[in-house]
ROGU-320267 format. One record per residue (C-alpha): x, y, z. Coordinates in nm, 3 decimals, always signed. Each point is the difference from the previous one (the first is absolute). Layout:
N
<r><c1>X</c1><c2>Y</c2><c3>Z</c3></r>
...
END
This chain:
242
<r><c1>+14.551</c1><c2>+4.762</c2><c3>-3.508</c3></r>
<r><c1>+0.199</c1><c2>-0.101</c2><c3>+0.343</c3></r>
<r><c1>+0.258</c1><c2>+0.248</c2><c3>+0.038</c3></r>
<r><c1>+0.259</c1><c2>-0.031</c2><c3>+0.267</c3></r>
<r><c1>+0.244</c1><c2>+0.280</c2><c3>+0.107</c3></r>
<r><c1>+0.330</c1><c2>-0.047</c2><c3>+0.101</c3></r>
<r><c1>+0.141</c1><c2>+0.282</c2><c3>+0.241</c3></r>
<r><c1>-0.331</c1><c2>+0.059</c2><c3>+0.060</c3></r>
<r><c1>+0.092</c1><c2>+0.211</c2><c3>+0.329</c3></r>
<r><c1>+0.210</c1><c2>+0.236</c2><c3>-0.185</c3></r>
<r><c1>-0.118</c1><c2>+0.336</c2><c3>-0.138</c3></r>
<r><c1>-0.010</c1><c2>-0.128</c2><c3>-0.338</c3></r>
<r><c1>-0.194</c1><c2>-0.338</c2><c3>+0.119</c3></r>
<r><c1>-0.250</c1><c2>+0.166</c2><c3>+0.212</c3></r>
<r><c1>-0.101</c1><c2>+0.193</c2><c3>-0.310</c3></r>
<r><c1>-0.030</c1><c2>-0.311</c2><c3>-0.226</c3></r>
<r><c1>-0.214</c1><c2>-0.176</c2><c3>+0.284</c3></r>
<r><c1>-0.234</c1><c2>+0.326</c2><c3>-0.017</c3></r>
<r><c1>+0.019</c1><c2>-0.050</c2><c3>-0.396</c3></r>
<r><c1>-0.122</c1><c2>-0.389</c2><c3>+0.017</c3></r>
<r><c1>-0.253</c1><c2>+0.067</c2><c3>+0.281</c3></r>
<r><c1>-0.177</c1><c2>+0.279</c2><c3>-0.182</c3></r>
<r><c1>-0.005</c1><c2>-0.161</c2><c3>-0.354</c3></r>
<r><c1>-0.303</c1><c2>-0.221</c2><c3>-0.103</c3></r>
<r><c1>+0.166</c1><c2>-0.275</c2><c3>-0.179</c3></r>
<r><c1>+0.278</c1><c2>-0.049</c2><c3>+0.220</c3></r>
<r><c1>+0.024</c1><c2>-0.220</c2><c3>+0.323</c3></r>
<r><c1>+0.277</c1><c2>+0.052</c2><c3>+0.290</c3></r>
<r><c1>+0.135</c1><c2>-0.319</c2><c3>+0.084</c3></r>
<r><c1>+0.226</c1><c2>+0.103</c2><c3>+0.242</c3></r>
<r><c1>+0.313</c1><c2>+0.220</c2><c3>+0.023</c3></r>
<r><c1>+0.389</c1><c2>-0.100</c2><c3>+0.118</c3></r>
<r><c1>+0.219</c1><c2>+0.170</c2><c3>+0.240</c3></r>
<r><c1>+0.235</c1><c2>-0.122</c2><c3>+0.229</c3></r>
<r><c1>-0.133</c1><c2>+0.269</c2><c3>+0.317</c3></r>
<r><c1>-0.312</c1><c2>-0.220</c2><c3>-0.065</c3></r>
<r><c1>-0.202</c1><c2>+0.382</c2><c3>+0.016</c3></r>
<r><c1>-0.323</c1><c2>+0.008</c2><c3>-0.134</c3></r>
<r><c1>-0.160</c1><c2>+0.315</c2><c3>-0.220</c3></r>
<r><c1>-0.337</c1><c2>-0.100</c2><c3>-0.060</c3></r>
<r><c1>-0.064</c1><c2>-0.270</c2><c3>+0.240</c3></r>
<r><c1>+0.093</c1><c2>-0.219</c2><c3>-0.341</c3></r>
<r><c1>+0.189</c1><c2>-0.356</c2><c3>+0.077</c3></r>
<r><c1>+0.368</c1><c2>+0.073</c2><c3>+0.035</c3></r>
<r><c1>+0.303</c1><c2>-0.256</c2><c3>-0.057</c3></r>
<r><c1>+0.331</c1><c2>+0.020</c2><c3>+0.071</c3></r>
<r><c1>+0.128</c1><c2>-0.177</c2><c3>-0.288</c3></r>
<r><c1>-0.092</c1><c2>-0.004</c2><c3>-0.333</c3></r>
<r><c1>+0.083</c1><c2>-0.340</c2><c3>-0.046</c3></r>
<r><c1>-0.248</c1><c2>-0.121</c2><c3>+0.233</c3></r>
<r><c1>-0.278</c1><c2>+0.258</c2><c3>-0.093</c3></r>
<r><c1>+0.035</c1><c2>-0.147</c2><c3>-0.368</c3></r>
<r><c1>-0.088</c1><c2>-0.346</c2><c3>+0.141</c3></r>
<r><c1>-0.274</c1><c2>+0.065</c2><c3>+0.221</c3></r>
<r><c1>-0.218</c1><c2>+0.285</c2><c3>-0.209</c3></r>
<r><c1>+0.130</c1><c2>-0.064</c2><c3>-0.376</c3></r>
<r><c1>-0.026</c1><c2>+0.296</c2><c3>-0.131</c3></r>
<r><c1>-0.035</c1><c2>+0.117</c2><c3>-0.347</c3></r>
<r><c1>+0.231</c1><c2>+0.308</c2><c3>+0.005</c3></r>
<r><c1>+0.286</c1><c2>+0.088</c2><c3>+0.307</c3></r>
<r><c1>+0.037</c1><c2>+0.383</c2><c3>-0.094</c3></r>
<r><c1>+0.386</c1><c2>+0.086</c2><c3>+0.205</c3></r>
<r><c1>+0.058</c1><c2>+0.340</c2><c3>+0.147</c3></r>
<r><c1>+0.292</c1><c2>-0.175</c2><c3>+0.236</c3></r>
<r><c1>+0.366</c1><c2>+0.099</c2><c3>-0.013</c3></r>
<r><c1>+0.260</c1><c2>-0.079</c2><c3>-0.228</c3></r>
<r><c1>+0.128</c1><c2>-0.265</c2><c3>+0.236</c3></r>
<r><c1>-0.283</c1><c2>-0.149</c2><c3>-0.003</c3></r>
<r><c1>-0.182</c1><c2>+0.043</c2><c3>-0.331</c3></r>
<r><c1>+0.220</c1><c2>-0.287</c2><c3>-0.239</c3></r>
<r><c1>-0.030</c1><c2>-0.273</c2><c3>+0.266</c3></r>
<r><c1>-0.418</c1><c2>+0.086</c2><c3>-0.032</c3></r>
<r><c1>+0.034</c1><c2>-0.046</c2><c3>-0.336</c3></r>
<r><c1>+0.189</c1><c2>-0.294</c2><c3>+0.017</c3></r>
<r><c1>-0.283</c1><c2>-0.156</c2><c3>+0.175</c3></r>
<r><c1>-0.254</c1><c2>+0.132</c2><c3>-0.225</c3></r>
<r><c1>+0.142</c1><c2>-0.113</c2><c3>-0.283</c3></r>
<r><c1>+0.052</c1><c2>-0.374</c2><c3>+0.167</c3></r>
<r><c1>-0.354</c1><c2>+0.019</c2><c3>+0.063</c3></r>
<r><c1>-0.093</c1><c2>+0.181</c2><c3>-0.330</c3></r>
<r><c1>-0.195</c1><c2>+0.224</c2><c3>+0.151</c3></r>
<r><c1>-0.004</c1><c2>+0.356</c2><c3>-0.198</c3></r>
<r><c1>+0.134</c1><c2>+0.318</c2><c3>+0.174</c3></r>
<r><c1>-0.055</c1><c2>+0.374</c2><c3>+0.013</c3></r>
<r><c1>+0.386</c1><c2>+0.125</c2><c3>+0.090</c3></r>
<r><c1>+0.029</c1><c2>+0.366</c2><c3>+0.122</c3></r>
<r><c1>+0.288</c1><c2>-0.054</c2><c3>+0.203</c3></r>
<r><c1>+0.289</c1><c2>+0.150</c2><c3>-0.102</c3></r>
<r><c1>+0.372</c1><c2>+0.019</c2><c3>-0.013</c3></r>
<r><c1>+0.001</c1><c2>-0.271</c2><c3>-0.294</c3></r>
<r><c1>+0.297</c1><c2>+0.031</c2><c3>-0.191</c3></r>
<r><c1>+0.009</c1><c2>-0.054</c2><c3>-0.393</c3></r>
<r><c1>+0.143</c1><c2>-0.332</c2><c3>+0.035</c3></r>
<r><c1>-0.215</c1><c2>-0.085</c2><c3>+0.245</c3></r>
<r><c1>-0.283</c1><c2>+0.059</c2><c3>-0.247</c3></r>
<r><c1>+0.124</c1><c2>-0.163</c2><c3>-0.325</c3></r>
<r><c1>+0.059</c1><c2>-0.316</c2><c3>+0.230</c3></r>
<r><c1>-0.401</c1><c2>-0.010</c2><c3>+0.139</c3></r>
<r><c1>-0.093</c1><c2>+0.110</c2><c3>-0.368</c3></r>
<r><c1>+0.197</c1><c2>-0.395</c2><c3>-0.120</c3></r>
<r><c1>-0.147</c1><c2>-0.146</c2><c3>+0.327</c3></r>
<r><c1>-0.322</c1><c2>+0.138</c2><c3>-0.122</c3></r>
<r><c1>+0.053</c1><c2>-0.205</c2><c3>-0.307</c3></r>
<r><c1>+0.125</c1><c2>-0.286</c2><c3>+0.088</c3></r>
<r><c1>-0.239</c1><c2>-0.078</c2><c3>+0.306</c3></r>
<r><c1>-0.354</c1><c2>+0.120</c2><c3>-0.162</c3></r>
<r><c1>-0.015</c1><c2>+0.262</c2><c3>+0.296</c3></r>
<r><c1>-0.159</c1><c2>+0.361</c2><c3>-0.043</c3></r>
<r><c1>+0.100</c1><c2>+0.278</c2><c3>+0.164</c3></r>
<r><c1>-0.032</c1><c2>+0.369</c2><c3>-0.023</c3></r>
<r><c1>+0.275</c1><c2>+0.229</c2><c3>+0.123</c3></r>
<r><c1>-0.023</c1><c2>+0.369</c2><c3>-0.007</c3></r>
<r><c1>+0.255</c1><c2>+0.254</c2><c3>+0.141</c3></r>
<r><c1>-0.345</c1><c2>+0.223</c2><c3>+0.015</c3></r>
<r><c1>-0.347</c1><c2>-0.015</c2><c3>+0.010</c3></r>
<r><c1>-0.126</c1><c2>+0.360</c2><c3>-0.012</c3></r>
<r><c1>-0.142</c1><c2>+0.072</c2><c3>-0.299</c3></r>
<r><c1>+0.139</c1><c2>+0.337</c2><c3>-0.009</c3></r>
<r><c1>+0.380</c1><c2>-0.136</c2><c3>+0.010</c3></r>
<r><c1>-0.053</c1><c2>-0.252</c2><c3>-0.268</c3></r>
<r><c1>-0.100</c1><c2>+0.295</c2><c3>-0.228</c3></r>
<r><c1>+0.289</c1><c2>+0.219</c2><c3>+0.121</c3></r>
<r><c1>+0.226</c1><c2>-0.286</c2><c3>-0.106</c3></r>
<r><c1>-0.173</c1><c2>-0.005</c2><c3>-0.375</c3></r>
<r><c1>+0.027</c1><c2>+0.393</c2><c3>-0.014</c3></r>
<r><c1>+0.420</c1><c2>-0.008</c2><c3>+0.081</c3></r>
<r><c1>+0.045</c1><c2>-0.259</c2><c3>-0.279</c3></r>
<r><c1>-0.169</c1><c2>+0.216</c2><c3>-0.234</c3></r>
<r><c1>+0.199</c1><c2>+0.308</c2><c3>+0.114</c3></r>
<r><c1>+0.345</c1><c2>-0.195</c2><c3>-0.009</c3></r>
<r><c1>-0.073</c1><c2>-0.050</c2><c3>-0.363</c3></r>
<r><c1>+0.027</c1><c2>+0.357</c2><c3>-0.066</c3></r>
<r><c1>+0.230</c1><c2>+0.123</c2><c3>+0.371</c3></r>
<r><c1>+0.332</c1><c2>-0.189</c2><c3>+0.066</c3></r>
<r><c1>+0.077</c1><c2>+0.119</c2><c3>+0.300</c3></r>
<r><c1>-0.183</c1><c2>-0.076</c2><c3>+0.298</c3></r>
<r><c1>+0.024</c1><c2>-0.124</c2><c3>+0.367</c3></r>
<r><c1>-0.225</c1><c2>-0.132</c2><c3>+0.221</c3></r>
<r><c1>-0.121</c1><c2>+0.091</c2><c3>+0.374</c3></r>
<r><c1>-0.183</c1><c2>-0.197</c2><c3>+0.204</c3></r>
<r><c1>-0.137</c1><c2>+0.068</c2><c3>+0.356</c3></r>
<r><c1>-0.126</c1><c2>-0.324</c2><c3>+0.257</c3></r>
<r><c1>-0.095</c1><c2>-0.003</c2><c3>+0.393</c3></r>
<r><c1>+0.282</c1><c2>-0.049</c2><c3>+0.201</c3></r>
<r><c1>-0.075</c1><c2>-0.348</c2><c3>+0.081</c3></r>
<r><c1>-0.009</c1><c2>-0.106</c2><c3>-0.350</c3></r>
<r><c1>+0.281</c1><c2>-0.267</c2><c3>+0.037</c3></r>
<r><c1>+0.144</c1><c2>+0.003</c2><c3>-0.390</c3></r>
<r><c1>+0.117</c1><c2>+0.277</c2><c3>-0.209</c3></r>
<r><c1>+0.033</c1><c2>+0.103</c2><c3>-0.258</c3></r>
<r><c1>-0.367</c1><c2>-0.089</c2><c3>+0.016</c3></r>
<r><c1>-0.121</c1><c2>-0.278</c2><c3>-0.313</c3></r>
<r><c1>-0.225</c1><c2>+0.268</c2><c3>-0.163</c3></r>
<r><c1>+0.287</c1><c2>+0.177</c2><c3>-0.064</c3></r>
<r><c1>+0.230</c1><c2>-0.276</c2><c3>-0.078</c3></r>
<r><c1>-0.306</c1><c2>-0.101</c2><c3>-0.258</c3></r>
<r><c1>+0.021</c1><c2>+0.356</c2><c3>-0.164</c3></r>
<r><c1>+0.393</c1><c2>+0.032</c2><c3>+0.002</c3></r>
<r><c1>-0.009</c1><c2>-0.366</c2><c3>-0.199</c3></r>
<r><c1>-0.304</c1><c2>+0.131</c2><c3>-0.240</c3></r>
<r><c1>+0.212</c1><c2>+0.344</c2><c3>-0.103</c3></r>
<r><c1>+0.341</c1><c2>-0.240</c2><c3>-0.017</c3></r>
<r><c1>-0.147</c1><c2>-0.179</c2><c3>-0.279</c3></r>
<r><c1>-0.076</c1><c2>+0.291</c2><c3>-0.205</c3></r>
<r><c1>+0.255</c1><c2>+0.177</c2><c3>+0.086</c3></r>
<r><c1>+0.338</c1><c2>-0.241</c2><c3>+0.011</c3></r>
<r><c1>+0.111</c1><c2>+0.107</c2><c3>+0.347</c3></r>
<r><c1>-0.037</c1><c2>+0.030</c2><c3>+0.330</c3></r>
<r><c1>-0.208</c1><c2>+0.247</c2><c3>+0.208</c3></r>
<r><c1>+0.061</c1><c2>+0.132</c2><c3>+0.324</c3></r>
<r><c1>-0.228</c1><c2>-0.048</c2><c3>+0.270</c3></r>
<r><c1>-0.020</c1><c2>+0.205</c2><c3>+0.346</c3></r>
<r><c1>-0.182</c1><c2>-0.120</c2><c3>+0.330</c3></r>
<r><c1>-0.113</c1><c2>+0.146</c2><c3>+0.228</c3></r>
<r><c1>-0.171</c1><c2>-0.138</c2><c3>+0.333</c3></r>
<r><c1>-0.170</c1><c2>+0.218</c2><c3>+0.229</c3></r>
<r><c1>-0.314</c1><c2>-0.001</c2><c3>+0.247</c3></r>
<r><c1>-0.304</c1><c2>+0.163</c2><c3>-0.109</c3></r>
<r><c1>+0.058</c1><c2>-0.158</c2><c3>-0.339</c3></r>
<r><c1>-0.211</c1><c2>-0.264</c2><c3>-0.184</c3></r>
<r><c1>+0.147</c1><c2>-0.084</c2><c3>-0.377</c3></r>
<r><c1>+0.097</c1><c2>+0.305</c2><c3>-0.247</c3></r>
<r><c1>+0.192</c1><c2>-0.010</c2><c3>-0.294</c3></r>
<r><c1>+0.139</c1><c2>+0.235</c2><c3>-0.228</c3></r>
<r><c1>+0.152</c1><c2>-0.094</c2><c3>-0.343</c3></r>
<r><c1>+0.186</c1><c2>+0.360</c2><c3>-0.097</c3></r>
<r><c1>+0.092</c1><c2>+0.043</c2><c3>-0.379</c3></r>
<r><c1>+0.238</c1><c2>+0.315</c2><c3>-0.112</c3></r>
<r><c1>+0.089</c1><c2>+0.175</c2><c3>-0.312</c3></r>
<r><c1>+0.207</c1><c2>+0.331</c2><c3>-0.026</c3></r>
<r><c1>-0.276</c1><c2>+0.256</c2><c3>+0.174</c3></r>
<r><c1>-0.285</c1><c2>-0.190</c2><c3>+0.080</c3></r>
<r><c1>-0.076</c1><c2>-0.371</c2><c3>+0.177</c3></r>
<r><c1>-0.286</c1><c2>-0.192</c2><c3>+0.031</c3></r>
<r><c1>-0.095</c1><c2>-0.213</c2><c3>+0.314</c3></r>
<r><c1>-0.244</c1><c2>-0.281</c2><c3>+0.048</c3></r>
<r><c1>-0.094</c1><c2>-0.093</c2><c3>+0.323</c3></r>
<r><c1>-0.229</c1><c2>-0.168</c2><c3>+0.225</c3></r>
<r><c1>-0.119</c1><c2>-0.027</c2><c3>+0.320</c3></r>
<r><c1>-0.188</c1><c2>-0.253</c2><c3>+0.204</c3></r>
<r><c1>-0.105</c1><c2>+0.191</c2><c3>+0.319</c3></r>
<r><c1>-0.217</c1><c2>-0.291</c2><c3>+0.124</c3></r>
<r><c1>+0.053</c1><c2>-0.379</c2><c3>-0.005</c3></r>
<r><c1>-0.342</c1><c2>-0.012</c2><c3>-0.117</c3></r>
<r><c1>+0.156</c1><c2>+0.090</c2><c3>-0.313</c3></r>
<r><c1>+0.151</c1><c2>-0.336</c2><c3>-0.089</c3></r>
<r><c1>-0.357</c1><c2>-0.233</c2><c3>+0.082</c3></r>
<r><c1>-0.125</c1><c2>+0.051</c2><c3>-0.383</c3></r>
<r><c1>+0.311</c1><c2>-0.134</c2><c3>-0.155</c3></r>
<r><c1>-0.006</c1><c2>-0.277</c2><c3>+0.241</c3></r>
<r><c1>-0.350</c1><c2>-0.069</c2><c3>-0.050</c3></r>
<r><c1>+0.049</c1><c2>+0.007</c2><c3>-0.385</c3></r>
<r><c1>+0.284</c1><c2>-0.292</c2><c3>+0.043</c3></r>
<r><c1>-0.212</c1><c2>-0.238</c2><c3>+0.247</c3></r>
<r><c1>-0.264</c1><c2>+0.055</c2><c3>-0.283</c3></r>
<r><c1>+0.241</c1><c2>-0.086</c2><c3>-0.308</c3></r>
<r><c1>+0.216</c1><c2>-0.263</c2><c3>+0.188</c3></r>
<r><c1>-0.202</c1><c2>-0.308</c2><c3>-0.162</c3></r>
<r><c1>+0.033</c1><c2>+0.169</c2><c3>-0.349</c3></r>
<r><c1>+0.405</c1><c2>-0.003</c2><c3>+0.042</c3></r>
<r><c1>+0.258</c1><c2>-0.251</c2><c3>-0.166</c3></r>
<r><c1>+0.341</c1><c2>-0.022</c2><c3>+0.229</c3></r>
<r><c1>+0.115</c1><c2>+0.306</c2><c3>+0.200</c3></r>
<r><c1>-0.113</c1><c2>+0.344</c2><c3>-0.155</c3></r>
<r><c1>+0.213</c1><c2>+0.325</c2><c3>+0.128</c3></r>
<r><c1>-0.186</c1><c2>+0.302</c2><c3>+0.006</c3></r>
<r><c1>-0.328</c1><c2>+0.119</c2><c3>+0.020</c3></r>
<r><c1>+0.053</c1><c2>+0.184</c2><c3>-0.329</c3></r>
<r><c1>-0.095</c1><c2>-0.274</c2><c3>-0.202</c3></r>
<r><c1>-0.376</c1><c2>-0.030</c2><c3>+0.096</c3></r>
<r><c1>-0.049</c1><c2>+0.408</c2><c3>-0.046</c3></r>
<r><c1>+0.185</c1><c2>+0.063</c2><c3>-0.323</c3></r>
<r><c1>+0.078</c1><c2>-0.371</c2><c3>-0.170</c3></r>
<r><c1>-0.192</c1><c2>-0.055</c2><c3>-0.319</c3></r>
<r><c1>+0.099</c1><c2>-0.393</c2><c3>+0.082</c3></r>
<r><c1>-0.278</c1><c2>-0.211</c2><c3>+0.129</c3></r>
<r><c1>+0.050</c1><c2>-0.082</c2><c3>+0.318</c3></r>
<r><c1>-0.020</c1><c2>-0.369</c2><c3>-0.057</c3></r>
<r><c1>+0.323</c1><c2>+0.023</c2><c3>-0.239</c3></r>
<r><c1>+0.223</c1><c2>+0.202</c2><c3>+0.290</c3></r>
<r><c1>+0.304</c1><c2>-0.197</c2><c3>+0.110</c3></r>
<r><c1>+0.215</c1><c2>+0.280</c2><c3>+0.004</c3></r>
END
C-alpha cells in the first residue's frame, strides 16, 4: 500500500514515516513539507498537489495544520484519493460538510480527533458514566506548541456527553511544555466524583490507530469520523457512511 505523509517533517509526520517504513505491507512514497526536510532519507515534496501527480499514492495520511489540512483534502478528494486526517482544529461544520462531500464525490476519508487507543476507550467510558453522572467538565492538557485549543479530542468528548446529556460541557485548556496530550473528563455527585482520564506520554502512542485507518481506508464508504467505529461498531465496515 503507497502511503504518503503530509507534514511529514513535523513531530506527528516523522512518527507516521517511522510507522510506514517499519510496517511490511506498506510502501513510503514520499512525504510533503514545505522546509523540503527529510526524516528518513524518504522523497520529500513541497506540495501535495504535485506529489499526488508524480507518485499516485493510495492513501495521503495529514498531520499538517489547520490552515492547511481542508485545502489537502480538497485536492484529495479532486483526485479521489482516500485520506488518513489527524490534523486537527476541524470544526463541526467543517465535518458535516466533508461527510456530504464524501457522498457526493465517491471519496473516502478517515478523520479522527485521536488515534491512541487508550483515548478512544476513555471517550466510551465518559458516555457510559454521563448516563448515570450529570455533571461533569472536562480538562485537557497539550504541548505548548499545539496551535488549536480546545484540542479536537476534547471537542469530540464534549459533543459525545452533549448528546446524552442535552447541554453543553465546559472544557478547560491548558498548554504547557513538558506536556504531550492528557485529558481528564471529571464527573461529580454530592460527596464523591469520578474522573476518567488519559494520557499519551509518547507520540508513539497514536501510530496503532493510524495504522488501523491506512489498513481500513479501502473498506470505507464517504468520510467516517472517529476511530470508534472500527473498535466498538457491530456495523460491517463495508456498510459505514457515517
Amino acid at each position: 500500500m503507497k502511503v504518503l505523509v503530509a507534514g511529514s517533517a513535523g513531530k506527528m509526520g516523522q512518527e507516521v514515516v517511522k510507522l510506514v517504513k517499519g510496517t511490511p505491507g506498506f510502501e513510503l512514497v514520499g512525504g510533503v513539507d514545505p522546509s523540503g526536510r527529510q526524516v528518513a532519507g524518504e522523497r520529500v515534496f513541497p506540495h501535495l498537489a504535485s506529489a499526488l501527480l508524480q507518485v499516485a499514492p493510495d492513501v495521503v495520511v495529514d498531520f499538517t495544520t489547520p490552515q492547511a489540512v481542508q485545502e489537502n483534502m480538497e485536492l484529495c478528494c479532486e483526485a479521489r484519493i482516500p485520506m488518513v486526517v489527524g490534523t486537527t482544529g476541524l470544526s463541526a461544520a467543517d465535518l458535516e460538510k466533508w461527510q456530504e462531500r464524501g457522498k457526493e464525490a465517491g471519496w473516502r476519508a478517515i478523520v479522527a480527533p485521536n488515534f491512541a487507543i487508550g483515548a478512544i476507550l476513555m471517550m466510551r467510558f465518559a458516555r457510559e458514566a454521563a448516563q448515570f453522572i450529570q455533571d461533569v467538565e472536562i480538562i485537557e492538557y497539550h504541548h505548548a506548541q499545539k496551535k488549536d485549543a480546545p484540542s479536537g479530542t476534547a471537542l469530540g468528548t464534549a459533543q459525545q456527553l452533549e448528546a446524552i446529556l442535552g447541554r453543553p460541557v465546559p472544557i478547560h485548556s491548558v498548554r504547557l511544555p513538558g506536556l504531550v496530550a492528557h485529558q481528564e473528563v471529571v464527573f461529580g455527585l454530592h460527596g464523591q466524583t469520578l474522573t476518567v482520564r488519559h494520557d499519551s506520554t509518547s507520540r508513539e502512542s497514536f501510530m496503532p490507530g493510524v495504522k488501523l485507518a491506512i489498513e481500513n481506508i479501502s473498506r470505507v464508504q464517504g468520510v467516517v469520523v472517529g476511530l470508534e467505529h472500527f473498535l466498538f461498531s457491530p456495523t460491517p465496515l463495508e456498510e459505514l457512511h457515517i
